[in-house]
Legacy VTK file of the C-alpha trace (Angstrom):
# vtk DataFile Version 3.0
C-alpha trace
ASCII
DATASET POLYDATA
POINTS 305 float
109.457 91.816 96.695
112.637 89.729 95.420
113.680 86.664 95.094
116.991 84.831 95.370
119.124 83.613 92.467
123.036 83.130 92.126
124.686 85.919 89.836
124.255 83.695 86.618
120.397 83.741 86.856
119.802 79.984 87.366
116.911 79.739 90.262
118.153 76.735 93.233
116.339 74.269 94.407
115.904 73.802 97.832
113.563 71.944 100.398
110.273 73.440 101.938
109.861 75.723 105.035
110.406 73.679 107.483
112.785 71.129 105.843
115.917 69.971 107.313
118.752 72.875 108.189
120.989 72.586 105.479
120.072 72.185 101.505
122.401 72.826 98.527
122.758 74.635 95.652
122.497 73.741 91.825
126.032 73.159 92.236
126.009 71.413 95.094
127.267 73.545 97.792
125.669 73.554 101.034
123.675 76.671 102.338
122.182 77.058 105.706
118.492 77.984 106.277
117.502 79.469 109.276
115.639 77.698 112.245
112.052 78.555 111.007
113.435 76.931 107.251
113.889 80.549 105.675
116.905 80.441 103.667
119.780 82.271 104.038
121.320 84.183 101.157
124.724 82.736 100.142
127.737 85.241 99.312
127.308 84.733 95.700
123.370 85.394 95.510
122.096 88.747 94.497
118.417 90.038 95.376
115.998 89.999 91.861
113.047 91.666 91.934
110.091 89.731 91.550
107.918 91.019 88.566
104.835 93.287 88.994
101.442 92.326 87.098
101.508 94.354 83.995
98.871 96.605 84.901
99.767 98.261 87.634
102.333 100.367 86.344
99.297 101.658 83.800
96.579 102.044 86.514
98.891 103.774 88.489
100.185 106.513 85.627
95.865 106.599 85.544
95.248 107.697 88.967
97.910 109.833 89.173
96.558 111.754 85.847
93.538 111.911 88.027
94.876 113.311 90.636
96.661 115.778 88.922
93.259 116.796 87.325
91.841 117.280 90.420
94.321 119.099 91.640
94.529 121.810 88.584
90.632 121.811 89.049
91.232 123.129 92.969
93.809 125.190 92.509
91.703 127.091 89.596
88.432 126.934 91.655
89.962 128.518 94.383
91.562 131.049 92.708
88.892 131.598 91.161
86.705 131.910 94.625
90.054 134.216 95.816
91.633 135.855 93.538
94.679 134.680 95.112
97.573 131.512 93.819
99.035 131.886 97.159
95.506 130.602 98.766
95.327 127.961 95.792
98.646 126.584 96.831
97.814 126.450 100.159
94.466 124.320 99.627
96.928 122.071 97.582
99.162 121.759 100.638
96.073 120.723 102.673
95.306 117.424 101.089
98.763 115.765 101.613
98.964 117.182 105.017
95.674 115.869 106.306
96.517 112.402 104.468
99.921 112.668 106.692
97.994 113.127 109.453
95.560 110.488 108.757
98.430 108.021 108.373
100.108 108.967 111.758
96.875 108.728 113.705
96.802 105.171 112.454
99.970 104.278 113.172
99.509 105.645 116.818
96.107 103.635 116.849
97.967 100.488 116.061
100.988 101.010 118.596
98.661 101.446 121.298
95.641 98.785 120.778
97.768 95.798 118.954
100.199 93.629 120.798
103.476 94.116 118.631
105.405 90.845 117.613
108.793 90.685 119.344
111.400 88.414 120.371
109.520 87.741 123.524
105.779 87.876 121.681
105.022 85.673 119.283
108.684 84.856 118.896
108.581 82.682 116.134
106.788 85.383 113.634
109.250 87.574 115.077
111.864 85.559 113.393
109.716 84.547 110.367
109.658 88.706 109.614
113.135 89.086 110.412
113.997 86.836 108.025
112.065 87.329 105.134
112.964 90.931 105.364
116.417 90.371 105.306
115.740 87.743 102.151
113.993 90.569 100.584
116.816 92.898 100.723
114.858 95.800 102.856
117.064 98.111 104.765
114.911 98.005 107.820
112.980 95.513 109.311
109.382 96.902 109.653
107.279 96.641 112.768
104.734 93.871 113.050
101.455 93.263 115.234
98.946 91.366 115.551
95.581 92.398 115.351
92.444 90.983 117.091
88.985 90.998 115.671
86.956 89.703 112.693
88.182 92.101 110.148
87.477 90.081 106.875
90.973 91.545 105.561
92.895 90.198 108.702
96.663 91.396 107.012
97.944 94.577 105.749
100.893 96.767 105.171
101.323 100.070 105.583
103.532 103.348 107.157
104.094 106.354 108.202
107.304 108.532 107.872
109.981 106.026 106.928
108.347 103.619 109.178
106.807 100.560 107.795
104.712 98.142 109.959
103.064 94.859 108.686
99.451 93.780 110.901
98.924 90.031 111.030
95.413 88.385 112.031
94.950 86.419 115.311
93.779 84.059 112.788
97.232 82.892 111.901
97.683 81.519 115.542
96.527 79.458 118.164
94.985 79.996 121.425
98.052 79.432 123.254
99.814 81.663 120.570
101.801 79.269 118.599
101.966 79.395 114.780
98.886 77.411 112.892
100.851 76.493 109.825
104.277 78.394 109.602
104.203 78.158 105.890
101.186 79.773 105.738
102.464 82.140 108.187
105.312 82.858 105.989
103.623 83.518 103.026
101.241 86.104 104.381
104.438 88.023 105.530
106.113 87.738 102.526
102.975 89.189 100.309
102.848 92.077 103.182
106.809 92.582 103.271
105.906 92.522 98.995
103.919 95.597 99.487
106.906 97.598 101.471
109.405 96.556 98.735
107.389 97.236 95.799
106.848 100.834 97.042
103.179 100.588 98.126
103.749 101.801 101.480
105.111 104.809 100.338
103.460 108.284 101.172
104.002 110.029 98.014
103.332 107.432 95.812
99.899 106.990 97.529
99.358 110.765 98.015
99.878 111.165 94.157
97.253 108.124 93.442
94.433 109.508 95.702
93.069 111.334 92.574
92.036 107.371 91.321
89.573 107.451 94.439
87.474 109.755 92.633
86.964 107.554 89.115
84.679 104.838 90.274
86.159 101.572 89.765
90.138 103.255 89.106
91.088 102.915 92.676
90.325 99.213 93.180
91.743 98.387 89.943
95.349 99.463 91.118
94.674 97.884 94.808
93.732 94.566 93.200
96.950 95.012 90.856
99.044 95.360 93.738
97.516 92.991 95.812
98.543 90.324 92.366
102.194 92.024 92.380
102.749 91.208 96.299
101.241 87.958 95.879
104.199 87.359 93.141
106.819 88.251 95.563
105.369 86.237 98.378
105.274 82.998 96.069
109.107 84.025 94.849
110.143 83.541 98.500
107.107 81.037 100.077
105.488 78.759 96.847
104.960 76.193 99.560
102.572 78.361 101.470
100.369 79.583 98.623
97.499 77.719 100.341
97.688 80.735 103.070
94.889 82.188 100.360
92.330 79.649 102.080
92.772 81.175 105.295
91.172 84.703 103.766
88.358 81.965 102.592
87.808 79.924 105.625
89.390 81.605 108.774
91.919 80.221 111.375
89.444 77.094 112.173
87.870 76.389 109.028
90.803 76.925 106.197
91.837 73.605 106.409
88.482 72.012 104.850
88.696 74.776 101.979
89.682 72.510 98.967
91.635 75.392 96.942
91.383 73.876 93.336
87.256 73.608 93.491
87.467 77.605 94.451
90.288 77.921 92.405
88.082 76.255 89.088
84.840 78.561 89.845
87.021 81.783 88.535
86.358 80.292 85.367
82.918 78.751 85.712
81.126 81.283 87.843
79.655 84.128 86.300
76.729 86.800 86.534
76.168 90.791 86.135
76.472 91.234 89.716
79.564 89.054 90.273
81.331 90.520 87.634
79.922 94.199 89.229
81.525 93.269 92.613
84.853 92.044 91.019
85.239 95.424 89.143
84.508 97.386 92.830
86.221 95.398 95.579
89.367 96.625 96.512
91.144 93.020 97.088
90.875 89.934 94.144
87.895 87.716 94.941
89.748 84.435 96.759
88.222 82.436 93.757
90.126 84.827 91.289
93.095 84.816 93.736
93.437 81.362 94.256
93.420 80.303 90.390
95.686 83.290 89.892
98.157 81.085 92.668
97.515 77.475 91.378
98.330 78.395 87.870
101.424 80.703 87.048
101.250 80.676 83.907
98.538 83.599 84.024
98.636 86.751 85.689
95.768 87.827 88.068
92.110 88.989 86.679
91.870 92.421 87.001
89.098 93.065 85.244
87.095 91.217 83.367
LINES 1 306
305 0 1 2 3 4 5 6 7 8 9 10 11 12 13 14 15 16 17 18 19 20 21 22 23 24 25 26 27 28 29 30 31 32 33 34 35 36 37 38 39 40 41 42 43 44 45 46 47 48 49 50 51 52 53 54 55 56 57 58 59 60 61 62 63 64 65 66 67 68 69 70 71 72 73 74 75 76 77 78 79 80 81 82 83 84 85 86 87 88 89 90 91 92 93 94 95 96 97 98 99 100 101 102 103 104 105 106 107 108 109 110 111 112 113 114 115 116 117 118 119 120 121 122 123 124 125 126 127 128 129 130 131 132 133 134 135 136 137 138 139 140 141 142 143 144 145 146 147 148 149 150 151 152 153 154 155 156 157 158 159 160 161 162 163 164 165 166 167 168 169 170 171 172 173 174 175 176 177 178 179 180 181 182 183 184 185 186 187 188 189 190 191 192 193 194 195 196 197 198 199 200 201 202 203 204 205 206 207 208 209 210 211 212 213 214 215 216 217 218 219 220 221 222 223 224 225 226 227 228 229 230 231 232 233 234 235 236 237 238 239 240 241 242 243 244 245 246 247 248 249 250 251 252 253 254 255 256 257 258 259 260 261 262 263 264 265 266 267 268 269 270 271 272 273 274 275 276 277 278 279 280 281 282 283 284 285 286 287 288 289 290 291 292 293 294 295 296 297 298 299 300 301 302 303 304
């Protein structure tokens, strides 16, 4: 995702999500925020692109050497099995067209199970996406819903054609359906709306890294590398609601009593064969990892070790 700075590169200071309507520049000019506290860009502020974590752009070169592997391996077994490069090409063309298909059917299953935020559901996210997509500098506002149940992962991104669609947890509001904590809100759609703009959503890009699924451990290593990248473009737009990490921890009723810097610490402190086993396997960053990787900036997420 991307951030907002004037043409000169100096970053502006400017109140909270949530702060009063109008805040000013470095230079003292007034901008307008929006009603939800997202800022508006001024005519002389340019979209930057918030940095990646370093190793994505390796892992991913790694899984797509895997996947080109695998796919010379195919092609060659079944010509081998054939005779034929006309069947090998076609068993190559089967693999992207079931993952197409696989990505549509999940598409459809969210558009007819989920409730999808709108102006007249859940009107305030509606306006939170809205916004923060047109911060980002994405062409098209994706689709959002919410999703009900205890999914442990309770947010994601993801597409389907050159549709993009964001799925927010129930978590995030109330039982009447207002907002828990906005700037938690906000954050969450920023990291997800960080995943469209950093390409993650994309079908080709994820068709040419399926080969990673196959090395044990390659996969995750890129999803957790992402998951640090959108986390930087969420906390270029949302620092404020960096805490949104102890919702993952603690759930809609709970996050509140999560004290962030005593997970935060055990990233350093905890350690064991299997913990460091189940770090190198999960798809996601622990929370503990996550949540140091947030309260200090100065480091980039654990990937690893």
């Amino acid at each position: 995702m991307s951030h907002a700075m004037p043409p000169e590169g100096r970053a502006t200071a400017c109140p909270a999500h949530g702060a009063p309507d109008r805040c000013s520049d470095a230079d003292g000019g007034p901008r307008t925020r929006s009603r939800e506290g997202l800022r508006v860009l001024g005519a002389d502020e340019e979209v930057v692109p918030a940095s990646a974590h370093p190793w994505e752009a390796p892992l991913l070169a790694a899984c797509v050497g895997a996947t080109l592997l695998t796919a010379a391996g195919l092609a060659h077994a079944v010509w081998s099995l054939t005779g034929s490069w006309l069947w090998a090409a076609a068993a190559l063309a089967v693999v992207p067209a079931v993952y197409w298909q696989a990505r549509g059917l999940l598409y459809a299953r969210r558009r007819a199970e989920s409730v999808k935020i709108s102006p007249t559901q859940f009107p305030e996210a509606h306006r939170m996406v809205v916004a923060l997509a047109a911060e980002t500098g994405l062409p098209r506002t994706p689709e959002a819903y919410v999703r009900v149940g205890p999914r442990r992962w309770g947010t994601d991104a993801a597409g389907h054609g050159l549709r993009r669609y964001l799925v927010l947890s129930d978590d995030l509001f109330g039982p009447c359906g207002r907002v828990r904590d906005p700037e938690a809100l906000a954050f969450l759609v920023a990291h997800q709306l960080g995943h469209v703009a950093a390409g993650h959503t994309g079908f080709w890009r994820r068709t040419a890294a399926l080969g990673g699924e196959l090395v044990p451990g390659l996969g995750a290593a890129l999803s957790r590398a992402m998951e640090y990248t959108a986390d930087n473009h969420a906390y270029a737009h949302v620092p404020e609601g960096a805490h949104s990490v102890r919702v993952l921890a603690g759930g809609g009723n709970l996050y509140t009593r999560v004290n962030m810097g005593e997970m935060a610490d055990r990233a350093r402190t905890d350690r064991g064969c299997s913990l460091l086993l189940y770090h190198l396997l999960t798809r996601r960053p622990g929370n503990t990892r996550r949540m140091a990787a947030l309260r200090d900036r100065t480091r980039r997420g654990r990937v690893f070790l």
